[in-house]
KOLZALO-706534 format. One record per residue (C-alpha): residue in one letter; x, y, z. Coordinates in steps of 0.5 Angstrom, whole numbers, plus 500, padded with zeros to 3 digits. Layout:
<nodes>
aXYZ/...
</nodes>
This chain:
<nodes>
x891947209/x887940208/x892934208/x894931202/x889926199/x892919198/x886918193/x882924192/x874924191/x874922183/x880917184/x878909183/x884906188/x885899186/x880893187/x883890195/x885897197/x878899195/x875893198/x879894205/x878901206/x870900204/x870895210/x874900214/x868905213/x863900216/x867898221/x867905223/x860907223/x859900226/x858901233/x854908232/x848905227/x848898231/x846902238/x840906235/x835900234/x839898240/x835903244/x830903239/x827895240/x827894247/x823901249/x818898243/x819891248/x822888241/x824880242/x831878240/x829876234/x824883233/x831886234/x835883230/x830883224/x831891226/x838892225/x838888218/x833893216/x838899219/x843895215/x840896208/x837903209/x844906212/x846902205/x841904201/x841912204/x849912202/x849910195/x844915194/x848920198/x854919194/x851920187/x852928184/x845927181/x840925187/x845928193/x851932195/x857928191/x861927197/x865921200/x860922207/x857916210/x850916211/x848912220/x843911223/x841918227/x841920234/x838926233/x831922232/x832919239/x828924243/x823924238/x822917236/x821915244/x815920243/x812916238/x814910242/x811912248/x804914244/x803908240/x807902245/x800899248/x799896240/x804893239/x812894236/x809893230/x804898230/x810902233/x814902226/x809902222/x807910225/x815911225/x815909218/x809913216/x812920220/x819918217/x815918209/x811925210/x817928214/x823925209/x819927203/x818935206/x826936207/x827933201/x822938197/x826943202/x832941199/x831940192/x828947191/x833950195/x828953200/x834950205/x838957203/x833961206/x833957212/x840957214/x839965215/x836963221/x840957224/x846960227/x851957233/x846961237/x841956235/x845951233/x849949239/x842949245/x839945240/x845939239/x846941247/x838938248/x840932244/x845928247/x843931255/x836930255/x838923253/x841921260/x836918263/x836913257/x844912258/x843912265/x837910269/x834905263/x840901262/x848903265/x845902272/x842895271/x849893272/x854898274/x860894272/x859892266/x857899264/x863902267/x868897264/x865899256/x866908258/x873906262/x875902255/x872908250/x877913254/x883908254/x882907248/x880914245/x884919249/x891914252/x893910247/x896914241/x895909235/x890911230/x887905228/x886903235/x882911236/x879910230/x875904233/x874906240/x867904242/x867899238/x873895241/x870896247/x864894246/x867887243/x871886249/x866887255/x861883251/x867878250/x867878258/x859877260/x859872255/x865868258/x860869265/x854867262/x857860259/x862858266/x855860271/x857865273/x852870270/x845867270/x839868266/x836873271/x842877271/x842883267/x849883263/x847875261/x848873253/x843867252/x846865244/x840860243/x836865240/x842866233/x840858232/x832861231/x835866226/x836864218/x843865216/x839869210/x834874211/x828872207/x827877201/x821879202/x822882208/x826889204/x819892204/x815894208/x816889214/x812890219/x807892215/x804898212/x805905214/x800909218/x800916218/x800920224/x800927225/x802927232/x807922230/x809927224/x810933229/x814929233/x819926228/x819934225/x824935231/x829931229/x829933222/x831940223/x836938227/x839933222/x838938218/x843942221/x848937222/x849935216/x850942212/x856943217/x858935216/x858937209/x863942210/x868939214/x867932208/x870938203/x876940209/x877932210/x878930202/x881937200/x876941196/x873947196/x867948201/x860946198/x857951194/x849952195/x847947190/x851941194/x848943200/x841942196/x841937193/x845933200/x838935204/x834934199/x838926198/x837926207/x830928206/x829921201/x833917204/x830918211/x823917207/x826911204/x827908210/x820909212/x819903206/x824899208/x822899216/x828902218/x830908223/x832916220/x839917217/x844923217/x851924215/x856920220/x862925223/x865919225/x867917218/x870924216/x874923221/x876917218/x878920211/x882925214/x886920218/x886916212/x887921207/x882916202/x876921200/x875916193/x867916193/x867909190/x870906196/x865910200/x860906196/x863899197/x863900204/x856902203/x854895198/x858892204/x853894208/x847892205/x850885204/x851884211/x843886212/x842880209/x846876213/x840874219/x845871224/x848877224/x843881226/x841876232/x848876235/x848883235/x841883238/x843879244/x848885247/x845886254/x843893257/x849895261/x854894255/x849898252/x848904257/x856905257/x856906250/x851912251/x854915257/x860916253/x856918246/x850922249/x855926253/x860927247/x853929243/x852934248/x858937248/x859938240/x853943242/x858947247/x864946241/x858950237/x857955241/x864958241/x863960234/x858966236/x861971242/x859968248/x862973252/x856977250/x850977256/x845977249/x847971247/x848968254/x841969256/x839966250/x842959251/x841959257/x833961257/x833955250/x837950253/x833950261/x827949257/x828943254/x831940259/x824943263/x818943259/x818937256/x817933262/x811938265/x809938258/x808929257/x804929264/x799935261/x797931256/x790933257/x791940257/x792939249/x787934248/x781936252/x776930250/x771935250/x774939244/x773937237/x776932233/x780938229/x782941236/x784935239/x789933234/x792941233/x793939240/x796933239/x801936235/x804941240/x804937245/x808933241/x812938239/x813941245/x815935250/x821934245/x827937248/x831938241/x824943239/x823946245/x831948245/x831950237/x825953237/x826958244/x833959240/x829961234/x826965235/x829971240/x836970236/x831972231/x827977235/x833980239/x839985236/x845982235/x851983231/x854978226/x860977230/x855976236/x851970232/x857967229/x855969222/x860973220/x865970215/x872969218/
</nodes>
C-alpha cells in the first residue's frame, strides 16, 4: 500500500505551503541538473561565463519541460519532475567530440539541432502510442545492460577527467554524500546529500583559495572575479536560440538517438513508481503515451532554448514519498521557481566556477549509483537462468569494449574514398556504435528478442 498522501495530485495546499514544497522540489534536483552542463561546458572548452550562460538555459529548459509535463493534455498529468539527463552524457560527448575544434558554440548548435529532429520523433512515437508496441521488447533483460552502460562507461569522466585532478577534494564530496545519505538518519539531511556535500567542500576550497593557500594554478582554486562580469539578470533575448541557429547533423542525430532510448525507458518506469509515490493507480497506456510524447517535446524545445536533453527526475519521486505532498501544482511552483532562477545570471557564474574535483566526486558517487540501478533492474528477470546471464554479459562487455575500438576505426566507416551517400551512412553507425548505451541496448535487443525465453525469464510476467 502507498503511504497516505498529506496532499494528493489534485489538492492545492495552501500558498507558503505550496511555496515552500515547490522550493524543496528544486533543491532536490538542484545537485543533479547543475552537474550536466557542468560536465558539458568544460569538455566544450566553455569559459566560466559560457558556462553560466548554459546552466541558465538548463534552468529554464528544466522549468519549461516540467510544466509541460504536468499538464494532462500535453504530458502524462503526474507530480514528476523533469532535470537535465544522464542518459544523453555518452551520447552528447560523441558529439563533442566531432564538433569541439569549431567551437562551444558550433557544438551546441549541432546539439540543439540533434535534440530537435530526435525529440521531435520520441514525441510522434508517443503521441501515436507507437510506444505501446516498443515496450514489447524493453524487457529487464534489455533494460538493466542499457542503464549499466550508462553510468559505468562514465568512469573515465568521473575519474581520470576530474576527481583525480585533486584527490582531497574529490573524496571529501564521496565521504560527505556517504555521511550524509547512508549514516546520518534525518530525512531532510538524506534528501539533500549530494547537495550538502557539494556546498560544504566548496565552502572549503574557497576559504583556501582566499587565505593563499590554494593558488590559481591549483585545480580546487575558485576565482569569484568572473560573477562581477556577470549580470544580475539575464538578457531576454537571450531565451531563444542562444548560441545560434540549429544545425543539422545525421551523425549527431544517430548519436543523440542513444540516449533517447534510454530516457525513454527511464521514464516509463519513473511513471509508475510517481503513481506508487502519490498513491494512485499505476498509469494506463494513454498516460505513458502522452508522457513520452511531452518527453519527446520537451527534449525538442530545449534544443530551441540552448539546453541540454531532459527525463523525469527519481530523486524528486523519492522526495514525494518522504513527504507525502504529490499536489501537481506544487510541482509546478517548483518548476515556475525554476525558471526565475534562469534568469538570475550571478547565479549561474557562482554555480559556474565550481572546480573539477568537487565536480569528479560527485560523478563518482551518481555514475556508480546509475550503474548499480541497471543491476537493481536485472533482478526483475530470473538471473539464475544461463539464457540470461550469457546475454547481459555478452551486451554489457560490448559497450564497455566496442566503443573504444570503434572511435579509433573511424575510417573504416567513413572511407574517403566512398561517396558522399556512403560516407554519411557510415557515419551514422560509427556514432551508434562508439556509444556504449547503443552498443548494450542493441546487443540486448536483439537476442533477448531472438533467444527463447519464458515470460518468468525476461522479467515480463505480470506479478
Amino acid at each position: 500500500m502507498a503511504r497516505q498522501m498529506v496532499y494528493g495530485i489534485n489538492d492545492r495546499p495552501p500558498l507558503l505551503i505550496t511555496l515552500l514544497s515547490g522550493a524543496q522540489h528544486v533543491l532536490t534536483l538542484f545537485g543533479s541538473t547543475t552537474l550536466v552542463p557542468l560536465i558539458f561546458g568544460p569538455a566544450m572548452g566553455m569559459d566560466a561565463l559560457q558556462i553560466a550562460s548554459l546552466i541558465s538555459c538548463v534552468y529554464f529548459g528544466m522549468g519549461v519541460a516540467t510544466l509541460i509535463q504536468t499538464s494532462k493534455k500535453l504530458g502524462s498529468g503526474l507530480p514528476i519532475v523533469q532535470g537535465s539527463s544522464f542518459s544523453f552524457i555518452p551520447s552528447v560527448m560523441t558529439v563533442i567530440a566531432l564538433y569541439k575544434a569549431s567551437g562551444p558554440e558550433t557544438v551546441m548548435q549541432y546539439m540543439g539541432g540533434g535534440l530537435i529532429a530526435g525529440g521531435l520523433i520520441l514525441s510522434a512515437i508517443g503521441y501515436t502510442r507507437i510506444v505501446g508496441v516498443i515496450r514489447k521488447v524493453i524487457t529487464p533483460v534489455v533494460i538493466g545492460p542499457v542503464i549499466m552502460a550508462i553510468g559505468f562507461s562514465l568512469a573515465g569522466t568521473a575519474v581520470q577527467g576530474n576527481a583525480a585532478n585533486y584527490w582531497p577534494a574529490s573524496l571529501a564530496v564521496v565521504v560527505l554524500i556517504f555521511l550524509f545519505s547512508l549514516v546520518l538518519k534525518n530525512k531532510y539531511i538524506n534528501i539533500f546529500a549530494i547537495l550538502l556535500a557539494i556546498v560544504i567542500t566548496y565552502c572549503v576550497c574557497l576559504f583556501l583559495s582566499q587565505n593563499g593557500t590554494f593558488g590559481p594554478d591549483h585545480p580546487a582554486y575558485i576565482n569569484l572575479a568572473r560573477i562581477d562580469e556577470a549580470p544580475w539578470l539575464r538578457d531576454l533575448k537571450t531565451v531563444i536560440i542562444p548560441w545560434g541557429a540549429p544545425k543539422f547533423s545525421l551523425m549527431a542525430f544517430a548519436a543523440l538517438l542513444a540516449g533517447f532510448f534510454a530516457t525513454m525507458i527511464e521514464s516509463i518506469g519513473d511513471y509508475h513508481s510517481v503513481s506508487y509515490a502519490s498513491g494512485v493507480e499505476d498509469p494506463d497506456s494513454e498516460t505513458i503515451s502522452r508522457g513520452i510524447g511531452a518527453e519527446g517535446l520537451c527534449c525538442a524545445l530545449s534544443g530551441v532554448f540552448g539546453s541540454v536533453g531532459t527525463t523525469s527526475y527519481t530523486e524528486n519521486i523519492g522526495l514525494i514519498g518522504l513527504t507525502g505532498v504529490a499536489s501537481r501544482v506544487v510541482v509546478r511552483t517548483g518548476a515556475v521557481i525554476l525558471i526565475l532562477m534562469s534568469f538570475i545570471g550571478k547565479l549561474s557564474a557562482l554555480i559556474a566556477t565550481m572546480p573539477s574535483p568537487i565536480i569528479g566526486g560527485a560523478y563518482i558517487a551518481l555514475f556508480g549509483t546509475i550503474g548499480a540501478m541497471g543491476i537493481q533492474v536485472l533482478m526483475r528477470a530470473d538471473m539464475s537462468s544461463q539464457r540470461n546471464i550469457l546475454i547481459v554479459g555478452f551486451a554489457f562487455l560490448m559497450a564497455l569494449g566496442l566503443p573504444g575500438w570503434v572511435e579509433a576505426n573511424q575510417a573504416l566507416f567513413m572511407n574517403p574514398e566512398s561517396s558522399q551517400l556512403m560516407q554519411t551512412i557510415g557515419g551514422m553507425v560509427w556514432a551508434v556504435l562508439k556509444t556504449p548505451m547503443a552498443v548494450a541496448g542493441l546487443c540486448a535487443a536483439i537476442f533477448d528478442s531472438l533467444i527463447p525465453g519464458t515470460d518468468e525469464e525476461r522479467g515480463i510476467s505480470k506479478k
